[in-house]
N, C-alpha and C positions, 0 to 999 in steps of 0.2 A: 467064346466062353458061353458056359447053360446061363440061362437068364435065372437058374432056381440060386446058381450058386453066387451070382452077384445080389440079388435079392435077400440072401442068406446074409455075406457078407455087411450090406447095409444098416443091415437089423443090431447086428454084432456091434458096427463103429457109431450106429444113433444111440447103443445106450450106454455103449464106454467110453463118447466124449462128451465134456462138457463145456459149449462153443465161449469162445472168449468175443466179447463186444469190444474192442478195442478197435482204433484208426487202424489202417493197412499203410504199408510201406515204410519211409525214414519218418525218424519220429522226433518228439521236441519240442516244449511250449517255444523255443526259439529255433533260427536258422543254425544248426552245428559246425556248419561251413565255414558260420564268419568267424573270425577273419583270416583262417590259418590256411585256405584252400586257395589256388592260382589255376585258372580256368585259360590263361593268356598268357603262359611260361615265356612265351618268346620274346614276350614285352620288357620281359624285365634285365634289370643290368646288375651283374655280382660282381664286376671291378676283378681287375689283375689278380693270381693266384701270389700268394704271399711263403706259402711251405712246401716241401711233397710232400707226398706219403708214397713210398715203393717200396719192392720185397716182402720183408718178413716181419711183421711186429712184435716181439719176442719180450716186452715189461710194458706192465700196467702204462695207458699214453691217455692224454686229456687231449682234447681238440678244442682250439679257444675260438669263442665269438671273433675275438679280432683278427683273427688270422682266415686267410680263404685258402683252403687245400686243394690241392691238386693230384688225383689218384693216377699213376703213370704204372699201366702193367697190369698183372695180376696181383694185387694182396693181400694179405694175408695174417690174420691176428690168430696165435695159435701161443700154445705153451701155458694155458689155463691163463690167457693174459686177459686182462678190463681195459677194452676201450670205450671209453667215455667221451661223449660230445654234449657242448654247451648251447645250449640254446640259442640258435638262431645263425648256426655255424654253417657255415655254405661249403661244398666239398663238390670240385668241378671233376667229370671223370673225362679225363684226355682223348682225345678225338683220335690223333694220331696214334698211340698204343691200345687204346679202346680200354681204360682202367676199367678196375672192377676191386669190388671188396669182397672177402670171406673172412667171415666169424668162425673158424674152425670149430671142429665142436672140444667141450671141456672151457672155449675161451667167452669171453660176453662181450656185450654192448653196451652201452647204457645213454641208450639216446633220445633226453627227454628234452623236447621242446617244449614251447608253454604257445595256448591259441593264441597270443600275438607275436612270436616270434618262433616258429618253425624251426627246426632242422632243414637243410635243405641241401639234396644231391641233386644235381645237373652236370647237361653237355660243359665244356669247356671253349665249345665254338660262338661265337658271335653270332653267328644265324645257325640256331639248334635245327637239328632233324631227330626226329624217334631212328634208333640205333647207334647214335653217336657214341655212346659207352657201352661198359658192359653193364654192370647192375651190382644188387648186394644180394649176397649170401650168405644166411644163416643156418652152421650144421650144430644137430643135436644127438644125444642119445637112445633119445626116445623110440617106440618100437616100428617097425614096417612090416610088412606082410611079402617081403624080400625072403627068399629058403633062407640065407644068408642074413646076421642079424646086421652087420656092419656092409654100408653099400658105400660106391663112390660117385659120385656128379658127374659123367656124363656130358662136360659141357668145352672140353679141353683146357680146360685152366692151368695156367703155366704156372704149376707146384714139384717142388725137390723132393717133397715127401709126399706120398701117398694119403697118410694120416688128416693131411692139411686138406683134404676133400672128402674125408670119411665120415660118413653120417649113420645112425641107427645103434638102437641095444634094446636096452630093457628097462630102461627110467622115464616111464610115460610121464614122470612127473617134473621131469631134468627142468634147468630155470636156463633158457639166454639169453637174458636181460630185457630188456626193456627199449621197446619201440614206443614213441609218443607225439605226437607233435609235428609229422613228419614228411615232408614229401619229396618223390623220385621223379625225374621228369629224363625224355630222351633216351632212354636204357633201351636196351634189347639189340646187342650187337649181333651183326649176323658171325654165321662160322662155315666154313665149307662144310665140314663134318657133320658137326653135332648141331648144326639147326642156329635159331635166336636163342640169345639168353633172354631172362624173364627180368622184369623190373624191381621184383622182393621172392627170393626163393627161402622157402622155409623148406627145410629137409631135416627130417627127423628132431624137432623141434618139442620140448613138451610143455606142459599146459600152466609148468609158475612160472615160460617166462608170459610181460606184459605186452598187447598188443593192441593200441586202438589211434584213431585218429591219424592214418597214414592211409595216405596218398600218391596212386601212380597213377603219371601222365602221358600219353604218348611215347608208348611203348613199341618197338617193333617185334614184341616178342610176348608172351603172357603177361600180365601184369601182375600176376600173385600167382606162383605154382608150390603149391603142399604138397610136399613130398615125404606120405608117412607120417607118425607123430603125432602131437594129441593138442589142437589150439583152438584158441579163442578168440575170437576178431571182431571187433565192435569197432562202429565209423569208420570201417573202412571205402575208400573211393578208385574208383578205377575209369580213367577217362578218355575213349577215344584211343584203346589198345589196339593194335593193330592184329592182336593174335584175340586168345580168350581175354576176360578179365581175370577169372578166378579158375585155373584147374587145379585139378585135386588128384590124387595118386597116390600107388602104393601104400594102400588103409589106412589111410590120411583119416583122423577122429578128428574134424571142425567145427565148431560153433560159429554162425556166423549170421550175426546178429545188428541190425539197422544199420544196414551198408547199401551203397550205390554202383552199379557197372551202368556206364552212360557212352552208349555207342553211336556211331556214326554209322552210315550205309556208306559212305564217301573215303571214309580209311580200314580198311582190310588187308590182310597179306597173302599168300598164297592158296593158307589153307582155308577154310570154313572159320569164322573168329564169332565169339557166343560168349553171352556173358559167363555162365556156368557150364563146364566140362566135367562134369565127374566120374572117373573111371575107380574101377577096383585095383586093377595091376595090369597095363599093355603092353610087358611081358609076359604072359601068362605060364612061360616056359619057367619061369624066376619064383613062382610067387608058389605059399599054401595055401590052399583054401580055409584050412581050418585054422588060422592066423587071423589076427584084426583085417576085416574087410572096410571096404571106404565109406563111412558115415558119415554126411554131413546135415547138421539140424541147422535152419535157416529159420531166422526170424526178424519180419519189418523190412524187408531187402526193398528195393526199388530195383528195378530193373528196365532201363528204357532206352528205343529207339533213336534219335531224335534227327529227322527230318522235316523236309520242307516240303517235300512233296511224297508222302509215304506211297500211294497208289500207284505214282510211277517207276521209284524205287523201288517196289515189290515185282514190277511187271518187268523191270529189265535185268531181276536176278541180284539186285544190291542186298536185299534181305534173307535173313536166313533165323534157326530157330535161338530163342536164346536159350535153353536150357539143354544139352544130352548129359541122359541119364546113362552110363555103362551096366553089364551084366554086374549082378554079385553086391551092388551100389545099394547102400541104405540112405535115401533122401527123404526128409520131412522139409516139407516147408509151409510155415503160417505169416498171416498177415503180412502179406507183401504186393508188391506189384508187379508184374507183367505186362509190359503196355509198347507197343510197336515192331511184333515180327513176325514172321512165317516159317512155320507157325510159332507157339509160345514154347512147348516141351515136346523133345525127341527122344521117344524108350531106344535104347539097342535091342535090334530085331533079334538078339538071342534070348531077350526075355521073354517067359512065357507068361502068360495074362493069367494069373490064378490067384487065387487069395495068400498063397507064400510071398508073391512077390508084390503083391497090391499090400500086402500088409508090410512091405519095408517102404516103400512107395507115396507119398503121402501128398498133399494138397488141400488146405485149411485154407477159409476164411480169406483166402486170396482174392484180388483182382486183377481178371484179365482183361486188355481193354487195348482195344486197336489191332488185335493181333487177326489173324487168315490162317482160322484153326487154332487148336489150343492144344492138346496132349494126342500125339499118335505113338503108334510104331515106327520104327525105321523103315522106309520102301514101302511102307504099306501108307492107302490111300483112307482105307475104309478105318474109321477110328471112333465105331456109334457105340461100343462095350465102354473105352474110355471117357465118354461123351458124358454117356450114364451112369456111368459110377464117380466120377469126380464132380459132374453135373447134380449128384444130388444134394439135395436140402439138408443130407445128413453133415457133407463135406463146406460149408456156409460159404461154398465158393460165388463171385459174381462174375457177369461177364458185358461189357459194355465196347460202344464206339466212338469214345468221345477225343475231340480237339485234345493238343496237351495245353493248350491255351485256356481249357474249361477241364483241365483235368490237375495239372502241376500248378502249385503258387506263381512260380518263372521259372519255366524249366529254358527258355529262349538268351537270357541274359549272360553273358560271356564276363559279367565284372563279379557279379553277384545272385547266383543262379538259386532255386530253391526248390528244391524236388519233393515237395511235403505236399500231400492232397490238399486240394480244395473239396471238402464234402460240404455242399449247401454254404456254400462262400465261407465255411469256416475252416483254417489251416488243422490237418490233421496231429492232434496230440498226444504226447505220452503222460500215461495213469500218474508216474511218479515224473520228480524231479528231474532236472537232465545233468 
């Protein structure tokens, strides 16, 4: 790139932003974790299955605290039907058929836990492994950037009807109820075919329905994949996935705001696993251009490595970057963290470096910290155009090498962990209320 026209570009973004003083990463006068988060899934005991649930859910169904369910199969709530769960309802997904849930689209959910008593999906085996189940799925109306407005899931799920895996339209503002309170653990069963399933699939999903405070654990498969749709994610956790934490797809429109991916160099799967994947359409034969492309605005993320020996780890290939950016991809992100990878953000090398695409492109007020390099191209090694334009004072980015022991309140603790900065021994706060 001309150094006139980054120079150019500088000028432009120092005098139309105006930088926010605020903490970086998760935010909080308190820990948001406690006490609804399980950092030690395997520890705990949900007692014998008491109901099924299999097939077709076809009228409004309540799931009661006192009953522990058991998902056997693929199923399936469809017919504009309300399933509803009660706070602190345990639902094991079957080892041996590899259960799985779908919320068809037209049908909802409504599953609201309270921070001291959870929702809670898991293995059905006594000594859990990540893939023991399949996962849940939520289809909506909402639009995709598919030529086609109506697409299907791709994931073999044993449905009589088509309709019961059909997701996408024209209602960005479609409602599937309400996630709360919530967490998935052990999900991502493998398939010959069609890959892992992911542990919360949101597929053409829109932005009335409710989505915060949910949590996936030990995933063999993504832990959050948006597909399409238009949402907003607040307290969301993603722990120790074995694939991504969060990918994003077909014009996927997400908010996603003071949320955690906390990875491991020690659990990976086949392919490359990163906290953030965001593609525009990896169909590209499927997709328009002139359709919603894939934005996502990130705000307060945490983002982090967490090893015990990072230097080694990096040197024998355990590490990799947390962030790819795809072609076509509109990413902002402010106040967040970045702290343990190699390097921190990877452009797809079919981006061209110019102010079209530096202007969808974004990097506020962040901190990068531990990472071996910070924002390249794909394949390419030389990355001093990026260096200096995200490097500047205009972009109030930092970059440091510290401990996470001198960087996290406790990011080490497996009972009660806390991924909020330490600035100057003080835990990093939010302006308002939490």
């Amino acid at each position: 790139m001309k150094k006139i026209n980054l120079t150019t570009l500088l000028v432009i973004f120092a005098l139309s932003t105006i930088t926010a003083q605020q903490e970086k990463g998760v935010t909080g006068y308190e820990n948001w974790l406690n006490p609804w988060t399980e950092f030690k899934p395997n520890k705990t005991e949900y007692g014998k299955p008491t109901q099924i649930l299999s097939g077709t859910i076809t009228k409004d169904t309540k799931l009661n605290k006192r009953d522990t369910y058991l998902l056997v199969g693929d199923v399936f709530v469809t017919d504009s039907t309300t399933l509803k769960i009660e706070p602190g309802t345990v639902i094991l997904g079957d080892f041996k058929s590899k259960g799985s849930l779908t919320i068809s689209n037209g049908s909802t959910i409504i599953a609201e836990g309270e921070s001291t008593d959870p929702i809670i999906f898991t293995s059905s085996q006594s000594v859990k492994q990540p893939g023991d189940w399949g996962g849940l799925f939520i289809l909506g109306d909402a639009p995709t950037n598919n030529i086609k407005n109506a697409s299907t899931l791709n994931y073999g799920l044993d449905s009589s009807d088509v309709n019961h895996i059909s997701y996408g339209g024209d209602n960005a503002e479609s409602n599937s109820g309400i996630l709360q309170y919530v967490r998935i653990e052990y999900a991502g069963k493998r398939t010959k075919e069609y890959g892992y399933f992911n542990g919360l699939t949101l597929a053409g999903v829109g932005s009335e329905t409710i989505l915060d405070n949910v949590m996936v654990s030990f995933c063999e498969g993504n832990s959050f994949s948006i597909l399409g749709g238009a949402v907003s994610l607040d307290k969301f956790v993603s722990y120790k996935s074995s694939a991504n934490d969060y990918k994003l797809n077909y014009g996927a429109q997400c908010v996603l705001t003071n949320s955690l991916a906390i990875k491991s160099p020690y659990v990976s799967g086949q392919g490359t696993s990163r906290c953030i994947y965001a593609l525009n359409n990896d169909e590209p034969q499927k997709t328009v251009l002139d359709k919603n492309r894939t934005l996502v605005q990130a705000n307060n993320l945490t983002l982090i490595n967490l090893s015990n020996d990072l230097d080694y780890d990096i040197q024998i290939g355990l590490v990799n970057e947390a962030i790819f950016i795809g072609e076509n991809v509109t990413f902002k992100i402010h106040e967040s963290v970045i702290s343990g990878f190699k390097p921190a953000v990877i452009f797809d090398n079919n981006i061209t470096i110019n102010s079209e695409s530096l202007d969808r492109i974004e990097f506020t007020s962040t901190y990068f910290n531990n990472c071996i390099g910070n924002i390249f191209i794909e394949g390419n090694s030389n990355n001093e155009d990026l260096e200096n334009w995200y490097g500047s004072r205009a972009f109030n980015n930092v970059y440091s090498k510290g401990p996470d022991s001198e960087t996290f309140i406790d990011a080490t603790s497996t009972k009660r962990p806390d991924f909020r900065l330490i600035i100057n021994k003080i835990a990093a706060s939010s302006t308002n209320d939490d």
